[in-house]
Backbone as CSV, one residue per row, in Angstrom:
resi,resn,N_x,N_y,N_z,CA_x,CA_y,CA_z,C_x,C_y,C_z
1,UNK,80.440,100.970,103.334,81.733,100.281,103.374,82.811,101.240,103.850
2,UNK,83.582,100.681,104.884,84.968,101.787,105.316,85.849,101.324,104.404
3,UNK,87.191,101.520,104.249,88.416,101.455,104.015,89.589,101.666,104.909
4,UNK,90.662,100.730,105.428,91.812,101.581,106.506,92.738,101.813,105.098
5,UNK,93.578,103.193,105.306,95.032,103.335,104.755,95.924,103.196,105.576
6,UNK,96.511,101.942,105.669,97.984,101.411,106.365,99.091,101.647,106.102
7,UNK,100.451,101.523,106.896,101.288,101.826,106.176,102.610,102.285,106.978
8,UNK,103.962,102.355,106.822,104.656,103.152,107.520,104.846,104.765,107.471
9,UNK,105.168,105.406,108.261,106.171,107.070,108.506,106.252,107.207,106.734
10,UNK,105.488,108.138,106.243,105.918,108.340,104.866,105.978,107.456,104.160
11,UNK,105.060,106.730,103.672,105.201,105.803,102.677,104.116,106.951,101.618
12,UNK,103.026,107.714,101.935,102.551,108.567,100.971,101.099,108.690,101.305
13,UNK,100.167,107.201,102.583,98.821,107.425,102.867,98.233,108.402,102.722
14,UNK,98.364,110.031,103.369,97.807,110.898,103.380,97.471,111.065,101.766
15,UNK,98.975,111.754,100.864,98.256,111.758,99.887,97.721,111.052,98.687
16,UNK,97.392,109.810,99.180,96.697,108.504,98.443,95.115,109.551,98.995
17,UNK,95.273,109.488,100.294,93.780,109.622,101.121,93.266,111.265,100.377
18,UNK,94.428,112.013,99.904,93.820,113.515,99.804,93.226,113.396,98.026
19,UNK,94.195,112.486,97.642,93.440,111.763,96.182,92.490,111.330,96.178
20,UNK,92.130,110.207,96.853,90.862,109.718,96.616,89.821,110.493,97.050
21,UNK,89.871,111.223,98.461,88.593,111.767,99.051,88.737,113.434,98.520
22,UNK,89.935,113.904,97.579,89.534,115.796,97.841,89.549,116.189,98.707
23,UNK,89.719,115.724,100.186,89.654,116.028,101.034,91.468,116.967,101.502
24,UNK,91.619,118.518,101.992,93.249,118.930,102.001,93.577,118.381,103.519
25,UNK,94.499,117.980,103.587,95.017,117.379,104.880,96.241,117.900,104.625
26,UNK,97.165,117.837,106.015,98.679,117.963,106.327,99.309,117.302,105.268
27,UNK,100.465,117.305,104.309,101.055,116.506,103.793,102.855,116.849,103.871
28,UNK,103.572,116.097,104.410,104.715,116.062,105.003,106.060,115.000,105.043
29,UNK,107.008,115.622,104.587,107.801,113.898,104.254,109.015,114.011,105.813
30,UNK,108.103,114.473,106.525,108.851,113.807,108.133,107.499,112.982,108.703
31,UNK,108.223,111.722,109.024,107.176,110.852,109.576,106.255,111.286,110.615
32,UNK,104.943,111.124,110.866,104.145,111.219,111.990,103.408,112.773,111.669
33,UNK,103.200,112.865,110.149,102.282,114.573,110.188,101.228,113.996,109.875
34,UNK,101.116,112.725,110.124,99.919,112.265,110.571,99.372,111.394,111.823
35,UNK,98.721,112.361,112.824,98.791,111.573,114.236,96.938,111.051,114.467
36,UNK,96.064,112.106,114.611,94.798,112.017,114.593,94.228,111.620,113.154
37,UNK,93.229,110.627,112.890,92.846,110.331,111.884,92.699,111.152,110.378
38,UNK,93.108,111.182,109.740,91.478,111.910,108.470,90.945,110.879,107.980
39,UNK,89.284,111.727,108.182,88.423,110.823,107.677,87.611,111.486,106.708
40,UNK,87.428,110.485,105.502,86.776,111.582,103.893,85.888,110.365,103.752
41,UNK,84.938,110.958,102.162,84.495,110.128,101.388,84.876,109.949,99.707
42,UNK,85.570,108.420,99.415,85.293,108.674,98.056,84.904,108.045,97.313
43,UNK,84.122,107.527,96.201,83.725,107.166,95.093,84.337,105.971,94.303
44,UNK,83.367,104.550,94.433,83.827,103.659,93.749,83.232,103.993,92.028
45,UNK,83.410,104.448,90.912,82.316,104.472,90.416,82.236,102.883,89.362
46,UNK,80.818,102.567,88.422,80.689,101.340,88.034,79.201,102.051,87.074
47,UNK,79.041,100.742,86.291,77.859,101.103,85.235,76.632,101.209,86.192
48,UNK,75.915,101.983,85.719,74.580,101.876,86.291,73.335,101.106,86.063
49,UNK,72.570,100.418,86.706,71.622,99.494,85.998,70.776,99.767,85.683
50,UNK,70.125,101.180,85.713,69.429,101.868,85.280,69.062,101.711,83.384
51,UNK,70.122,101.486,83.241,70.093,101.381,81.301,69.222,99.746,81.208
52,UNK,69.654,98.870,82.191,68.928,97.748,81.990,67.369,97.529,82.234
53,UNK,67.105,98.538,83.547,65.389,98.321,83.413,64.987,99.808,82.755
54,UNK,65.519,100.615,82.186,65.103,101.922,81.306,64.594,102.631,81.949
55,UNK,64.820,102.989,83.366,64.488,104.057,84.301,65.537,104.649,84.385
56,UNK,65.325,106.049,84.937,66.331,106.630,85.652,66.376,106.817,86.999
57,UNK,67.344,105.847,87.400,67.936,105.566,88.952,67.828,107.201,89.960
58,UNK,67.544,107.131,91.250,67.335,107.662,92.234,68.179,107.418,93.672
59,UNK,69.453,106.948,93.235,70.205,106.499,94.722,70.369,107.152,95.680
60,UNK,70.274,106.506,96.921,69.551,107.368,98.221,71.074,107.871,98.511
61,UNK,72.162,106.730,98.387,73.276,107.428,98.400,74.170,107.204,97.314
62,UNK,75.446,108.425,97.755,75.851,108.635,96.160,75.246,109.458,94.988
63,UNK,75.927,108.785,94.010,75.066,110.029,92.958,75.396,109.274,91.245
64,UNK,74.643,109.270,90.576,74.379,109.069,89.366,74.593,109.764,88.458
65,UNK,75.827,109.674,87.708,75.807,111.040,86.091,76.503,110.447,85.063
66,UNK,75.372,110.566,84.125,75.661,109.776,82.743,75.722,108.250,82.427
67,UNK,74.990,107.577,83.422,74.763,106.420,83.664,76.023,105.773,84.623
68,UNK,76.862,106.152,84.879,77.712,106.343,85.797,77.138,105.899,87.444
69,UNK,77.518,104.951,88.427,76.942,104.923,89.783,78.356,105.714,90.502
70,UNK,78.072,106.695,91.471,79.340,107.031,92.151,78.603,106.524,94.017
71,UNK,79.468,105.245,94.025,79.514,104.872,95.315,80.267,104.968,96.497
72,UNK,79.339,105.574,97.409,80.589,106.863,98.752,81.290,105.274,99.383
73,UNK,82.294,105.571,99.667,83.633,104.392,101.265,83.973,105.882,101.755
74,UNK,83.446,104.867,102.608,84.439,105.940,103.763,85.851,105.752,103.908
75,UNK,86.912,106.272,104.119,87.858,106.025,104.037,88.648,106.599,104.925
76,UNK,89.827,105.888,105.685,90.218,106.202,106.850,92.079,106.488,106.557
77,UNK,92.130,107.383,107.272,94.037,107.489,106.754,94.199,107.673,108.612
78,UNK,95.429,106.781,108.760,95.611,106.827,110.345,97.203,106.607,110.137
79,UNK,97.146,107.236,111.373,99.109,107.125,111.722,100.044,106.307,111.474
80,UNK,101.260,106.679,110.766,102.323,105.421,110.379,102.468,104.173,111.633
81,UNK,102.667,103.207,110.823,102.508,101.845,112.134,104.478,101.860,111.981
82,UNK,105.202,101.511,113.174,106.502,101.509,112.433,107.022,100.017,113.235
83,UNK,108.471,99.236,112.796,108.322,97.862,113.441,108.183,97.998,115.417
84,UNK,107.894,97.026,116.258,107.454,96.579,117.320,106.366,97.667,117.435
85,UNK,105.739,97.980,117.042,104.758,98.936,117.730,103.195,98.555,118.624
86,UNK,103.307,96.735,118.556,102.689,96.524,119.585,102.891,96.442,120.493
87,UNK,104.635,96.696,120.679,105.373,96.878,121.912,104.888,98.184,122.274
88,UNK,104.472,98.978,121.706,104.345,100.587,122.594,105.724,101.717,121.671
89,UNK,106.649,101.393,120.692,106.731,101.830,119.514,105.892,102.324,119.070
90,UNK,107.210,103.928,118.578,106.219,104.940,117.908,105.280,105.351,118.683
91,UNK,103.736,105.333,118.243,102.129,105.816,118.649,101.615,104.732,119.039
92,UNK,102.801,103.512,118.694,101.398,102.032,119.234,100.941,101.711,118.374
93,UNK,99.888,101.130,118.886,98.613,100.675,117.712,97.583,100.569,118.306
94,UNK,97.218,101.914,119.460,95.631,102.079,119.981,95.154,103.197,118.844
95,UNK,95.845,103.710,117.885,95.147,104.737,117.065,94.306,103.626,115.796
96,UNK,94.891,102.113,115.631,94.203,101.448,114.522,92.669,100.891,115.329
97,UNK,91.904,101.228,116.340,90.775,101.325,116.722,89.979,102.184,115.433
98,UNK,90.776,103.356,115.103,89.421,104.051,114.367,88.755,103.097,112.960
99,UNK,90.235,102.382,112.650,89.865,101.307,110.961,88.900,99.844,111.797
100,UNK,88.353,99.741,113.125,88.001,98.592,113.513,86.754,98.228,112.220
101,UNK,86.197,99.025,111.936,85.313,98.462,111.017,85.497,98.498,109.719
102,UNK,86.582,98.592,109.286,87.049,98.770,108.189,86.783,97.016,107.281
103,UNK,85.995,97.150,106.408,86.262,95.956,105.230,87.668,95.154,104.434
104,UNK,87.993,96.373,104.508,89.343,96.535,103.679,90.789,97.028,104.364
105,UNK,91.885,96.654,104.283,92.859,97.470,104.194,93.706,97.970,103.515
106,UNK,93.829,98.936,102.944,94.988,99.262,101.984,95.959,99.683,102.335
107,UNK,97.593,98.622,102.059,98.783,98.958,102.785,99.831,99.817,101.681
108,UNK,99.779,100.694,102.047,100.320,102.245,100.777,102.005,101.878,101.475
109,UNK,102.623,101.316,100.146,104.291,100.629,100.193,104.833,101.955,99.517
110,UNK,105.821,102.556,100.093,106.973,102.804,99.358,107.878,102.159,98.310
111,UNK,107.147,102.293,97.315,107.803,101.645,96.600,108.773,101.781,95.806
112,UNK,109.555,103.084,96.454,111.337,103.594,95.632,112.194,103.011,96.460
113,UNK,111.647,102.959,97.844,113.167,102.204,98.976,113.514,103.278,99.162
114,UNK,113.449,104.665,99.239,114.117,105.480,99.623,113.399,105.971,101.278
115,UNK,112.991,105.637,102.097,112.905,105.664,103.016,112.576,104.296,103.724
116,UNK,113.211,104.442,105.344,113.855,103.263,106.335,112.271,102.543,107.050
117,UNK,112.475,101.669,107.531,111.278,101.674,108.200,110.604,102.426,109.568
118,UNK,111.338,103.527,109.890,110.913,104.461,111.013,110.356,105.483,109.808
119,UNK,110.181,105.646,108.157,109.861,106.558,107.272,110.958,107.941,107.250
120,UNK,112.311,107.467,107.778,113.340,108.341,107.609,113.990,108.224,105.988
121,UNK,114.385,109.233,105.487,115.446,108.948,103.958,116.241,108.230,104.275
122,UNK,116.575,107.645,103.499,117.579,106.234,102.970,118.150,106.213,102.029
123,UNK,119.638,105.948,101.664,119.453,105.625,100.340,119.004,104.358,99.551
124,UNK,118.955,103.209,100.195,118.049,102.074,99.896,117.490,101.016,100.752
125,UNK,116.352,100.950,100.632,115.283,99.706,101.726,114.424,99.314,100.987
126,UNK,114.351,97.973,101.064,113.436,97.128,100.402,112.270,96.993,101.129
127,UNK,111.510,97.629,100.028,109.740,97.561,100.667,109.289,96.152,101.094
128,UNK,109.495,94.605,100.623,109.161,93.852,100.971,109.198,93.673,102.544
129,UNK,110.088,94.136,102.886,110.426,94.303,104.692,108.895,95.189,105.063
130,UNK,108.955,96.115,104.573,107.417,97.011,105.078,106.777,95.685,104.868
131,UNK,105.912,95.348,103.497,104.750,94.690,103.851,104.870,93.575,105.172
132,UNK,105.980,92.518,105.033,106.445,92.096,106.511,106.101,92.321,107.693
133,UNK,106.616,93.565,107.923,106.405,94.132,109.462,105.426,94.637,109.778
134,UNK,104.598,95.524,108.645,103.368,96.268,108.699,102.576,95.206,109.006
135,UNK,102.286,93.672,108.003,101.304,93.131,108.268,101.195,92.042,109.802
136,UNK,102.856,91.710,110.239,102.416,91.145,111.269,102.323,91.746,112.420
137,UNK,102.047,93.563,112.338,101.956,94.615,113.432,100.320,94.384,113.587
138,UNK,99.707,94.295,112.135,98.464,94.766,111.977,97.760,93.069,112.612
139,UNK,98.589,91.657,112.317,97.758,90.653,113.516,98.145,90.480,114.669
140,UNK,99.240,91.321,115.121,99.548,91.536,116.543,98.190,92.060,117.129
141,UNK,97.635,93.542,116.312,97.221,93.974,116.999,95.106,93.518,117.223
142,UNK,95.194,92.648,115.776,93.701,91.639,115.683,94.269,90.490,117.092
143,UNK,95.292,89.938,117.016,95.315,89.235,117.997,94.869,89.594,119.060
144,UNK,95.427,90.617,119.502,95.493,91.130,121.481,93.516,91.435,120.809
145,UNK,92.950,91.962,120.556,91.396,91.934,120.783,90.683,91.080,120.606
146,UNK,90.862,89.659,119.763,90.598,88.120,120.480,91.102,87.358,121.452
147,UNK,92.448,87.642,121.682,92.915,87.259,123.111,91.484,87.756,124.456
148,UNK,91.757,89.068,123.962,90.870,89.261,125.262,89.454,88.878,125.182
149,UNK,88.738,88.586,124.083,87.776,88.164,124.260,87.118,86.702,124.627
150,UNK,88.370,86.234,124.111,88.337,84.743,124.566,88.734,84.833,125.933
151,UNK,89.744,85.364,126.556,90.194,85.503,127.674,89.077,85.512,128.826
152,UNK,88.334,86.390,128.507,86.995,86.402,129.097,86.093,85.633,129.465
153,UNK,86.166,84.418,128.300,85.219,83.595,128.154,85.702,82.396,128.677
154,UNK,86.795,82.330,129.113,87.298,81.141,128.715,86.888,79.715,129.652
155,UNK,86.742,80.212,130.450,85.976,79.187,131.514,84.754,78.627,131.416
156,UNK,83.945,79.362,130.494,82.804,78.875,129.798,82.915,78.490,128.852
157,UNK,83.927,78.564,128.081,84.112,78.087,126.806,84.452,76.242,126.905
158,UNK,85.455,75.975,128.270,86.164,74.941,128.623,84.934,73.844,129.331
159,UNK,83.768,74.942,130.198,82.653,73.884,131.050,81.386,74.119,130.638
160,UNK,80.952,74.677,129.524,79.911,74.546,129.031,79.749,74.577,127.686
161,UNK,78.579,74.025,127.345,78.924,73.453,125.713,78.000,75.506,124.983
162,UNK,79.020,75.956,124.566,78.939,77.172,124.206,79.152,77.184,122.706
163,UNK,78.836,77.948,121.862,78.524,77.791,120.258,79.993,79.261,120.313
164,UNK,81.064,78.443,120.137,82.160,79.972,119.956,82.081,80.637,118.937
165,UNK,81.459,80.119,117.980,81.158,80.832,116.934,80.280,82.049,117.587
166,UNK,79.191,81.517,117.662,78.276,82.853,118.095,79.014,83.733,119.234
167,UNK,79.737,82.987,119.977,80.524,83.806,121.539,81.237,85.097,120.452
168,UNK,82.062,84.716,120.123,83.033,85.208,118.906,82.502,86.503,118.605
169,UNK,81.314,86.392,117.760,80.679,86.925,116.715,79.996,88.416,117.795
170,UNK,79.826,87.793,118.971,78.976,88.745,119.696,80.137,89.727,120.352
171,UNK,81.150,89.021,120.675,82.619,89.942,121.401,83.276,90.440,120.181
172,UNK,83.222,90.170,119.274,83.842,91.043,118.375,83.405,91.562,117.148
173,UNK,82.199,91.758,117.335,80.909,92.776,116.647,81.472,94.133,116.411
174,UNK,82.542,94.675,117.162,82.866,96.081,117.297,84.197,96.306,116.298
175,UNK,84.438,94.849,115.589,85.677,94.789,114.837,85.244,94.675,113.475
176,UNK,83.763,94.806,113.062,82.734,94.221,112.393,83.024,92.928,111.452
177,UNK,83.539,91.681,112.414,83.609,90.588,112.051,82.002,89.846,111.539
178,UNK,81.705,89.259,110.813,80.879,87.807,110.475,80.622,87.116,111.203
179,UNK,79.529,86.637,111.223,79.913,84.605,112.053,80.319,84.312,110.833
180,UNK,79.983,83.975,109.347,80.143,83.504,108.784,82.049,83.425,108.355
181,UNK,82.233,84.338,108.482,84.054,84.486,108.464,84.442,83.876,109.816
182,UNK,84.230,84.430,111.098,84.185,82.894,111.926,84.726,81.577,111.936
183,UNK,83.216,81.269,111.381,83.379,79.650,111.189,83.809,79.431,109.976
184,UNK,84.014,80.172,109.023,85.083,79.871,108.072,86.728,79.403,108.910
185,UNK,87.293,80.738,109.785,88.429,80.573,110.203,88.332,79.403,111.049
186,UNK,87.232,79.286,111.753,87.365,77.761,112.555,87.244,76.147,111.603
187,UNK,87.056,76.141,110.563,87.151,75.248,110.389,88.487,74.743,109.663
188,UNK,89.305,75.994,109.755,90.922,75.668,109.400,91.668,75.751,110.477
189,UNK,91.533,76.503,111.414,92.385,76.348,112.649,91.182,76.437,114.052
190,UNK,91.365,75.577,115.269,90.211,76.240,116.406,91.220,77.371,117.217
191,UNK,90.400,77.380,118.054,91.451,78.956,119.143,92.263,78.312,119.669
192,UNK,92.468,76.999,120.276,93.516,76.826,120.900,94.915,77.035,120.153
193,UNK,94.837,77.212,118.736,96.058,77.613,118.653,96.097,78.925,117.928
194,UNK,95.683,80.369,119.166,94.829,81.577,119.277,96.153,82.504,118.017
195,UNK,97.007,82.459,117.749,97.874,83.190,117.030,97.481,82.962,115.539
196,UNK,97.661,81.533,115.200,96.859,81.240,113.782,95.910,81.266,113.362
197,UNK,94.659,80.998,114.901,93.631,81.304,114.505,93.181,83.007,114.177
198,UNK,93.854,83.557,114.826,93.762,85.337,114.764,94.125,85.857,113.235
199,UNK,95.591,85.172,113.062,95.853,85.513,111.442,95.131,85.181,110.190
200,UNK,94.216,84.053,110.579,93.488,83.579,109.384,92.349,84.281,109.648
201,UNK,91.480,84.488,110.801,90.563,85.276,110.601,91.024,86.689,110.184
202,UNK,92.092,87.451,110.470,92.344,89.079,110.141,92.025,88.553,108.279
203,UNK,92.842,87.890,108.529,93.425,87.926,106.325,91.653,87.380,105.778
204,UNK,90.469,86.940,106.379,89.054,86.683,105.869,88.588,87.719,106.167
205,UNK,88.298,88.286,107.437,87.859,89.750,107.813,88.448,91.126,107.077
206,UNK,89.672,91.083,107.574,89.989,92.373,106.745,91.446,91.908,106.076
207,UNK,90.944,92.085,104.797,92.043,91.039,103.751,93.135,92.836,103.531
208,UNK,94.181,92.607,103.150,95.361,93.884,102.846,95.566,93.455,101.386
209,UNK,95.398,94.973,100.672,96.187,94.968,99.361,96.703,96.026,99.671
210,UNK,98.087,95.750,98.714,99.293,96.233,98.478,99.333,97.616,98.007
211,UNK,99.471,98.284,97.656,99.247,99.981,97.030,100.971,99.949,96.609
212,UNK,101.829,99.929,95.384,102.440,100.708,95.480,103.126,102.011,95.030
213,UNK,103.462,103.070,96.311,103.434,104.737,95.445,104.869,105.024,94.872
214,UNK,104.847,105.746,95.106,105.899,106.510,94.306,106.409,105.499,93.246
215,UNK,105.595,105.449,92.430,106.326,104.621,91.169,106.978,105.361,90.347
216,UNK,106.940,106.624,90.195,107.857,107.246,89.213,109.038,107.753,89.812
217,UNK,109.397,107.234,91.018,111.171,107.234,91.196,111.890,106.434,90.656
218,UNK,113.401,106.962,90.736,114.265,105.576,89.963,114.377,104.628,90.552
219,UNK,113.905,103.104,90.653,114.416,102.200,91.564,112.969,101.081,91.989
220,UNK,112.097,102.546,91.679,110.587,102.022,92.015,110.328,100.621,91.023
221,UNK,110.298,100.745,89.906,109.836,99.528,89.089,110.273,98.083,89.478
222,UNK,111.620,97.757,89.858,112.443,97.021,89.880,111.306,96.481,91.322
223,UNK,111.334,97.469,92.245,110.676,97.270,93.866,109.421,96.471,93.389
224,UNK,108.954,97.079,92.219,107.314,96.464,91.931,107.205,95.199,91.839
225,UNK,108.181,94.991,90.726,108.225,93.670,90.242,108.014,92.562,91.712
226,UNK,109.246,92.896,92.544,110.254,91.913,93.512,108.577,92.061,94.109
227,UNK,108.020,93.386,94.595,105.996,92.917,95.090,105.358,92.558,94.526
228,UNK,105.077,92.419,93.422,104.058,91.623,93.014,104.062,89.977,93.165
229,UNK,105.807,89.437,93.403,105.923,88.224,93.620,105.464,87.588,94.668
């Protein structure tokens, strides 16, 4: 299983990412000291079932202690996304290629407001604006790689009786989509209306939870609350 860490200029990804994986990376409160990926491993851990059939477990990966399972994600920390950046803002969003196979996304919020959405100091910004902009950067950028795959197709899609599900499934294998998520999203929206259909498949494919850090600033709690709503 991967993981992406999303997020704007300083919201804290890196050291969410140097927490979970141990892994030492750059850590910096000027936006962009993170440009090239880091990539770690860390540990879901959970009971082991070993106590239930009275063996002692042998996992090929990971590791086992004290009945304990420690299960490796890979986990990905990539460059602040900041608003228009599918316009070509900031770095873009050809660096969110490396999370293409990512299961998950985790969007790491600032959650004191003390920095803007370029991840400059502030004295106050409401994180709800991040999750906002972050998430419709992140189906801008699921969009433009079904655009083009349909784009491709599309003449076959229109004169021959073609299973788009499977078309789908085979052009965007590299995003590690489902058929089954697919034809889930198709049976709530079809492609012709390619924007909704893109957003409902991102949010089945790779669903976003919220992270939020810096909770022990002043201002942070209040921010929590107004996110969790």
């Amino acid at each position: 299983m991967e993981i992406g860490l999303i997020g704007k200029p300083s919201s804290g990804k890196s050291s969410f990412f140097k927490a979970a994986t141990m892994v030492d990376v750059p850590i910096d409160a000027r936006p962009f000291t993170t440009i090239k990926p880091n990539v770690g491993i860390g540990y879901v851990i959970v009971e082991c079932v070993e106590k239930d059939f009275g063996v002692k477990c042998n996992p090929r990966q990971g590791k086992c202690i004290a009945g304990k399972r420690h299960i490796p994600v890979k986990i990905w920390d990539v460059a602040g996304i900041v608003p228009r950046a599918h316009e070509g803002r900031g770095l873009g969003l050809k660096f969110l290629d490396d999370i293409r196979q990512a299961s998950v996304l985790i969007h790491i919020v600032d959650a004191s407001g003390k920095t803007d959405e370029e991840g400059n100091p502030t004295a106050f910004h409401d994180p709800i604006k991040d999750v906002e902009f972050v998430e419709n950067e992140i189906d801008q950028w699921f969009m433009e790689i079904i655009s083009k795959a349909v784009e491709k197709y599309k003449t076959r899609i229109r004169t021959e009786k073609i299973n788009i599900a499977d078309l789908l499934t085979q052009q965007l294998s590299g995003l590690g989509v489902k058929k089954e998520q697919i034809e889930q999203a198709l049976s709530v929206k079809n492609i012709d209306d390619l924007e909704v259909f893109s957003r409902i498949l991102r949010r089945i494919s790779k669903p976003i939870i919220i992270a939020a850090n810096k909770i022990d600033v002043d201002g942070a709690e209040e921010n929590y609350v107004k996110l969790k709503k």
